[in-house]
C-alpha positions in Angstrom: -118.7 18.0 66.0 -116.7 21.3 67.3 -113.6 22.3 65.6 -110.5 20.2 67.2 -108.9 23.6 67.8 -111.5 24.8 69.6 -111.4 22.1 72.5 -109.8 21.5 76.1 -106.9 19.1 76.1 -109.2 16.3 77.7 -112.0 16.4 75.4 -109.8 17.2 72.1 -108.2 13.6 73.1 -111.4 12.1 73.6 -113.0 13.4 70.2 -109.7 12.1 68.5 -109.4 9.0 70.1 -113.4 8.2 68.9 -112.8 9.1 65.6 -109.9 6.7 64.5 -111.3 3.4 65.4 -114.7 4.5 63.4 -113.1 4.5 60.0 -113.9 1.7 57.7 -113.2 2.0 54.1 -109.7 4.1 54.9 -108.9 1.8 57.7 -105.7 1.3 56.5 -104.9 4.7 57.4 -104.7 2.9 61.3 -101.0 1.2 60.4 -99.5 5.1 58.4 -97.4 6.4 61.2 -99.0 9.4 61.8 -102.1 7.9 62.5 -100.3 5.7 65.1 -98.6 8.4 66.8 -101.9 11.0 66.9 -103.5 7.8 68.5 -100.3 7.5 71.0 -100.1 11.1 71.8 -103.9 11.6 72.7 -103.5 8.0 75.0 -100.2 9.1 76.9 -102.1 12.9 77.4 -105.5 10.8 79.1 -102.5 8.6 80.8 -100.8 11.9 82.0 -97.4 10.7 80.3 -96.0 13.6 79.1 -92.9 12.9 78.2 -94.3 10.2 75.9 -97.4 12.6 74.7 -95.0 15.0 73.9 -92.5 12.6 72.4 -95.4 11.2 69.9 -96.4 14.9 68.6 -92.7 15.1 67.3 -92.8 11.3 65.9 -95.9 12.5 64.0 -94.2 15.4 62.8 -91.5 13.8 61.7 -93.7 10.9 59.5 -95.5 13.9 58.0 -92.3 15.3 57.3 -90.4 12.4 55.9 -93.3 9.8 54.5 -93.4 11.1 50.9 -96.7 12.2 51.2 -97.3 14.8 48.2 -97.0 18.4 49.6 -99.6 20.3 47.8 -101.7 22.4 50.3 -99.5 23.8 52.4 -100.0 22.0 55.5 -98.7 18.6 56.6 -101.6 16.6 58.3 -103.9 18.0 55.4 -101.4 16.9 52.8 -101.4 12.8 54.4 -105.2 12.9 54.6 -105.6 14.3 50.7 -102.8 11.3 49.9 -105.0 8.8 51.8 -108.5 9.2 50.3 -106.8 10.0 46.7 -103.6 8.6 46.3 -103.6 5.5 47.9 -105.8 2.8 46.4 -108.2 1.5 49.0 -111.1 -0.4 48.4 -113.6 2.3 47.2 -110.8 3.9 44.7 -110.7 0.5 43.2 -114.4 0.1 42.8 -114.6 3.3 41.1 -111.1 3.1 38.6 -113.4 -0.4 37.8 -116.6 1.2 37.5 -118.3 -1.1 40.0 -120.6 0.7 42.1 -120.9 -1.1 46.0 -123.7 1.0 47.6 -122.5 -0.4 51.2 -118.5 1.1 50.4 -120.0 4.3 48.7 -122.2 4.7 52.2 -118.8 4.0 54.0 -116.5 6.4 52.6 -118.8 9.3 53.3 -118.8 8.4 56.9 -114.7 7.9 56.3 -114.4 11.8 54.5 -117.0 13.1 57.6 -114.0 11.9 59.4 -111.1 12.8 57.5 -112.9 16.5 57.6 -112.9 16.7 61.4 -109.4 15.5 61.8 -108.5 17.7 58.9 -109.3 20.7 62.0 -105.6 19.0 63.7 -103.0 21.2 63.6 -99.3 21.1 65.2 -100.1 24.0 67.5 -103.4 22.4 68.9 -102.0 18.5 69.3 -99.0 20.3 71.5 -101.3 22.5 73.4 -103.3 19.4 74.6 -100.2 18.3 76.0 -99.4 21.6 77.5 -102.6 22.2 79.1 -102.4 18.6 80.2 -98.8 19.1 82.0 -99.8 22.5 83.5 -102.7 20.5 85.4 -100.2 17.8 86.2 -98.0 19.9 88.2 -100.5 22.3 89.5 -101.8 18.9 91.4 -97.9 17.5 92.3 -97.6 20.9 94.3 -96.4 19.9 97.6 -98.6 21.3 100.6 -97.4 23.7 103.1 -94.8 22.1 105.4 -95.3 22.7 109.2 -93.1 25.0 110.0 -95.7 27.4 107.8 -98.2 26.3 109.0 -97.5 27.3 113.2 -96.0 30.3 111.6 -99.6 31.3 110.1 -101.2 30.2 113.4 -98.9 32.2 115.3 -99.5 35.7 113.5 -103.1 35.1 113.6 -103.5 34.0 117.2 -105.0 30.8 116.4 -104.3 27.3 117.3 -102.6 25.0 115.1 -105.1 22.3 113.4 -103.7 19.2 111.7 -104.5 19.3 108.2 -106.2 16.6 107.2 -104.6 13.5 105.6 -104.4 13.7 101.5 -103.6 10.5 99.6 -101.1 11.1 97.2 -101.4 11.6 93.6 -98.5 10.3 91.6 -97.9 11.6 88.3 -96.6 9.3 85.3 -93.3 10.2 83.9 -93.8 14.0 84.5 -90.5 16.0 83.3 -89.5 19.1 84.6 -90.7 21.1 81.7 -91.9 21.1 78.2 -90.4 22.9 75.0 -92.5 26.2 74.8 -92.4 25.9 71.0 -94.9 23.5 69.4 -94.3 21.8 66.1 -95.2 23.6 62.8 -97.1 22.0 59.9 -97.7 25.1 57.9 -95.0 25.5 55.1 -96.4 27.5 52.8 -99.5 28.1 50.1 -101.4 26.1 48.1 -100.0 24.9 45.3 -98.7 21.8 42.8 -95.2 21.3 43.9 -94.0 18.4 41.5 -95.6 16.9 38.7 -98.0 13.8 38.2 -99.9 12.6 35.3 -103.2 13.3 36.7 -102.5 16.6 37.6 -105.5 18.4 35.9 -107.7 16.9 37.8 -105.9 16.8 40.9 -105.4 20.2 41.2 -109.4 20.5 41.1 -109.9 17.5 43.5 -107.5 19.5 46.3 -108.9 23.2 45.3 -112.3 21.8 45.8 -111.4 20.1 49.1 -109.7 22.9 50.7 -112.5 25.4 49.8 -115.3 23.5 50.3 -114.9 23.7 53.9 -115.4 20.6 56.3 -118.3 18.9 54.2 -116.4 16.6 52.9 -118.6 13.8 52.6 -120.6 15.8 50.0 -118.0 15.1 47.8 -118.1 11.7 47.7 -119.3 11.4 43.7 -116.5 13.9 42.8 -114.2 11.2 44.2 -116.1 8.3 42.6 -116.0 10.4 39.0 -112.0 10.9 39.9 -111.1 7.0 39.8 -113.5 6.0 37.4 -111.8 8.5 35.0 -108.2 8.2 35.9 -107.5 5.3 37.6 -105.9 4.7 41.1 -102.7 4.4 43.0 -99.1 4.6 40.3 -101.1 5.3 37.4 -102.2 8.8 38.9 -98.4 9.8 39.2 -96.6 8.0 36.0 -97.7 6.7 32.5 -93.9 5.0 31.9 -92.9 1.8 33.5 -91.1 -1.7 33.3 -92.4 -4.9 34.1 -89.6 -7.1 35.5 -89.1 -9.7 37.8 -92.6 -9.4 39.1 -92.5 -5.8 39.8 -94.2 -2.6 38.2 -91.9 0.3 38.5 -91.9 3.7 37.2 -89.6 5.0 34.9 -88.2 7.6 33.4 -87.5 7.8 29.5 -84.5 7.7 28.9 -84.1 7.2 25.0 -83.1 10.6 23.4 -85.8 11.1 20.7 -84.4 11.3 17.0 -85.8 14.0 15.6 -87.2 13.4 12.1 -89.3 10.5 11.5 -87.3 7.6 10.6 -89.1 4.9 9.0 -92.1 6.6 8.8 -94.1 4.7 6.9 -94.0 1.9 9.3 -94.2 4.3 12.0 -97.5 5.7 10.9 -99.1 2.5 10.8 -98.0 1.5 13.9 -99.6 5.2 15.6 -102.9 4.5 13.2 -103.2 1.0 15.2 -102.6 1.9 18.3 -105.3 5.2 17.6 -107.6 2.6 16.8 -107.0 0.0 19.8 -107.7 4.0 22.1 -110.9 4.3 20.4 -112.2 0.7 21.3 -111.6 -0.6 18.3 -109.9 -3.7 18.3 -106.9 -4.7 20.7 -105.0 -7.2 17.8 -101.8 -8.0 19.2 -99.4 -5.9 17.0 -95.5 -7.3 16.1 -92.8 -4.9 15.0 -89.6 -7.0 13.5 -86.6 -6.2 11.2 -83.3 -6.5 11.6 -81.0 -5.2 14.8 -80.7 -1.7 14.9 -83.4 -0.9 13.1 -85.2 1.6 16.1 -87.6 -1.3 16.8 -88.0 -0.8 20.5 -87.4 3.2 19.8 -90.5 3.5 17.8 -92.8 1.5 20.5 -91.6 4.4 23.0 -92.1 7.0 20.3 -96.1 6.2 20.2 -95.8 6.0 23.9 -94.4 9.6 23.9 -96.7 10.9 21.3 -99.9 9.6 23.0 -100.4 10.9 26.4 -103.2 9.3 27.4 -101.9 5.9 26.9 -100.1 3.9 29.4 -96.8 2.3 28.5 -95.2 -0.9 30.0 -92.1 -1.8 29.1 -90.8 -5.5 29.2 -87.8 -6.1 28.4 -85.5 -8.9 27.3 -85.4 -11.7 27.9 -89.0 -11.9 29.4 -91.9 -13.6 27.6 -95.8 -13.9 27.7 -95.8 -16.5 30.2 -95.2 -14.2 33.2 -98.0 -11.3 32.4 -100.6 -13.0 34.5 -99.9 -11.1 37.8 -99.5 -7.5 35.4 -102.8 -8.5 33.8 -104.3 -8.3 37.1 -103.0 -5.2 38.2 -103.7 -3.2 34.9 -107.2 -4.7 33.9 -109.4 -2.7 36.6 -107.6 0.6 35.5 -110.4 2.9 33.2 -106.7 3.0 31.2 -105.3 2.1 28.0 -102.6 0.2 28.8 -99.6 -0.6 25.8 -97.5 -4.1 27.1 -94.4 -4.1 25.2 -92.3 -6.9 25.3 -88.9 -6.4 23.6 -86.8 -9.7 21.9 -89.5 -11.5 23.8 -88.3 -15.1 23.8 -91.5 -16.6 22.3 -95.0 -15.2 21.9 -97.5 -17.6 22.4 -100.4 -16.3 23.8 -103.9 -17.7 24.9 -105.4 -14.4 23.1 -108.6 -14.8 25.4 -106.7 -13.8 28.5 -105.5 -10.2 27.4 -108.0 -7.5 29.1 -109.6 -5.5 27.0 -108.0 -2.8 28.2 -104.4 -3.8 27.1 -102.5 -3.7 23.5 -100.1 -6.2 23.1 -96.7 -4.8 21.0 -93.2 -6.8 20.6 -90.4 -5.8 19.1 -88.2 -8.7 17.3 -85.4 -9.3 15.4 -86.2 -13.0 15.1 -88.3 -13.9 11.8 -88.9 -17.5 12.8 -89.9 -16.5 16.8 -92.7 -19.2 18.3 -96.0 -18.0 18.3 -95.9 -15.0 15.9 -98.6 -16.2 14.2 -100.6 -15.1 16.9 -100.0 -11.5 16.6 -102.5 -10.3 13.8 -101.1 -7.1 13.2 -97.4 -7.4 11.8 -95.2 -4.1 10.7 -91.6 -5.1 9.1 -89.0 -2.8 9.0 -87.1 -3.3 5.7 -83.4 -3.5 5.4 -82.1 -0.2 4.0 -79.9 -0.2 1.2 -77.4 2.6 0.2 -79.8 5.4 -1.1 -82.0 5.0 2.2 -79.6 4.9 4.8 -77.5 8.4 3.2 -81.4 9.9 3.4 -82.1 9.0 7.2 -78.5 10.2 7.7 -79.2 13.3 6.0 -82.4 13.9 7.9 -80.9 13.4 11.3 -78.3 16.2 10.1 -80.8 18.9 8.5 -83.1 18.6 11.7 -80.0 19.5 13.9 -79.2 22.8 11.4 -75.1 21.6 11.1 -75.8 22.3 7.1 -73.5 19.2 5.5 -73.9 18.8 2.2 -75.1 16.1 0.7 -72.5 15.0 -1.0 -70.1 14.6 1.7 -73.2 13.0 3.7 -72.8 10.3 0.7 -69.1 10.0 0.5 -69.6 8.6 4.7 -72.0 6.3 4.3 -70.3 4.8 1.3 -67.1 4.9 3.3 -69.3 3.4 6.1 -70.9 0.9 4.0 -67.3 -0.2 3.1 -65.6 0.0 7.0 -69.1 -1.9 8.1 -69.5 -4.2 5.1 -73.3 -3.1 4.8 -74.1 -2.6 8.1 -77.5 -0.5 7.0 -79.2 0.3 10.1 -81.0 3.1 12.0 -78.1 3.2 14.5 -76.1 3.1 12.1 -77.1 6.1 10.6 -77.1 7.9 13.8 -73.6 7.2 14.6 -72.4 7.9 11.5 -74.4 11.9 11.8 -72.8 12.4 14.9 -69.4 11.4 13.7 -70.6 14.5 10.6 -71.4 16.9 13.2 -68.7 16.7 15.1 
């Protein structure tokens, strides 16, 4: 079809008014707000309601403005269709991120991105200039006729007789104000460009290049967008790769544990990294347990393999949650093309029906409980020992060399021993991190 910018107000609200209903896969795109108010505004200009066309171009404007769709191309219509087909996970996205072809939704969202491409021709300028054109015909027919008076007047210069005119029936006009604002609403804001950060971003930033300099063939892309999910999943997971499972709820978050610097217990560490490697290759997915005392950086070394492995997918549980209520985060996570790493920390039990876990997903706990229920059922098990005296002055002394404050060792010792005395024995990796602070300072 013609460009939208190139038509008259009437069939510009026609054209747009035949394309919304048609969409299938993306038909949740029919309850965004934008979407409702282009389909309002195009209605009230066929109506001839002006002041509620024109009202609707600035209610779309302002749900493109404020409806946290990700700017990225420099224009705000194009931005909310982009978020739509690739952000949002509709029905084909989730096919793909599970790698289950449907012929009938891959034929569907063609027809959807044929769509998405003409509407992509919208701009502010062009919706308001429907509505313009629309009132300027409006008043041109509300013109009142000559009155009488003009009319003998005109007969009377001429020399001719007066003829009744004949008999118009009127023509109201809906809700017509007075006038329109000249300006129309702007939806350019700048170039193309990554504005914020997401965890997909790499291929993202090919997926909108691609769209916006492909022209308006969109649905030739439709593989491109099939290869997209099935490679980096859908919805959340294209945006973060940290979040907490709680009260039934998957939110992103932020970490916000400062790292330590030198490796601490890095024997133990190691091992844990080596198994978790392993679980990324597709090479077993053995529940793994980290315990050892309190303090000991447990929960801190489950978010340091998170940190160190980018790819992988970290979901934080924390205390005093269990297995029992994973079902629904199973379910969320299992169609992902992601390696996902649950970690449960001071879990209150740990018995698991092992069959359940997707294959997909690497069970971790951290406890400080040696006799916690179902245990047994984690196969891999990494125990932090208890430091003693020599080992906690040489974590201490680590965390002080890697920050350059140049102790020396044997006022490093003489703390810990007065620690050791002040805490009677309390030989942790906390510990030893308050007690280098308290150094450096």
């Amino acid at each position: 079809m013609r460009d939208l910018a190139e038509l008259n107000w009437n069939d510009g609200a026609e054209a747009v008014l035949a394309l919304l209903p048609r969409l299938t896969v993306l038909r949740g795109m029919l309850k965004a707000e934008p979407v409702r108010a282009l389909g309002a505004c195009c209605s009230a200009v066929l109506d001839g309601d002006i002041r509620r066309a024109a009202e609707e171009v600035f209610s779309l404007t302002s749900a493109l403005l404020s409806g946290g769709y990700r700017r990225v191309t420099g224009d705000l219509f194009k931005d909310f269709l982009l978020h739509e087909l690739l952000l949002e996970p509709h029905p084909f996205a989730v096919n793909a991120a599970s790698n289950r072809l449907d012929e009938a939704l891959y034929s569907g969202i063609k027809e959807d991105m044929e769509i998405l491409a003409a509407l992509a021709g919208l701009d502010g300028e062009t919706l308001y200039r429907y509505v313009q054109e629309r009132f300027k015909e409006l008043r041109q027919k509300a013109r009142p006729s000559r009155d009488s008076a003009a009319r003998l007047a005109e007969a009377a210069w001429g020399g001719s007789a007066v003829r009744p005119e004949p008999a118009e029936e009127p023509k109201p006009v809906k809700n017509l104000p007075a006038f329109l604002p000249g300006a129309a609403p702007n939806w350019q804001y700048g170039e193309e460009e990554l504005r914020d950060s997401y965890v997909a971003d790499e291929a993202l930033e090919e997926m909108y290049h691609r769209f916006l300099e492909g022209g308006l063939e969109w649905q030739t892309m439709a593989e491109d967008v099939w290869n997209f999910f099935a490679a980096y999943g859908t919805g959340v997971f294209l945006k973060h790769r940290l979040f907490c499972w709680q009260n039934g709820r998957l939110d992103p978050i932020e970490d916000a544990r400062q790292p330590l610097g030198p490796a601490v217990m890095e024997r133990e560490y190691l091992e844990a990294r080596s198994h978790v490697i392993e679980f990324m290759r597709d090479n077993g997915a053995e529940p793994m347990l980290i315990s050892g005392p309190a303090g000991m950086g447990k929960t801190n070394m489950l978010f340091s393999l998170a940190d160190e492995l980018p790819e992988l997918r970290f979901v934080y549980v924390p205390s005093p949650n269990g297995l029992e209520g994973l079902a629904p985060l199973f379910d969320l996570i299992k169609g992902q093309p992601l390696k996902f790493m649950v970690a449960l920390d001071e879990p209150k039990s740990l018995d698991l029906a092992l069959r359940a876990l997707p294959v997909n997903v690497l069970v971790a706990a951290a406890s400080s409980d040696p006799e916690l229920a179902g245990a047994a059922s984690f196969t891999k098990k990494i125990t932090l020992p208890q430091l003693r005296l020599d080992g906690f002055t040489d974590i201490v002394q680590a965390l002080i060399d890697f920050e350059g404050a140049g102790v020396p060792r044997e006022r490093v010792r003489s703390a810990c021993v007065d620690h050791q005395v002040d805490s009677r024995g309390e030989h942790t990796v906390a510990a030893a991190v308050s007690v280098a602070r308290a150094l450096k300072g």
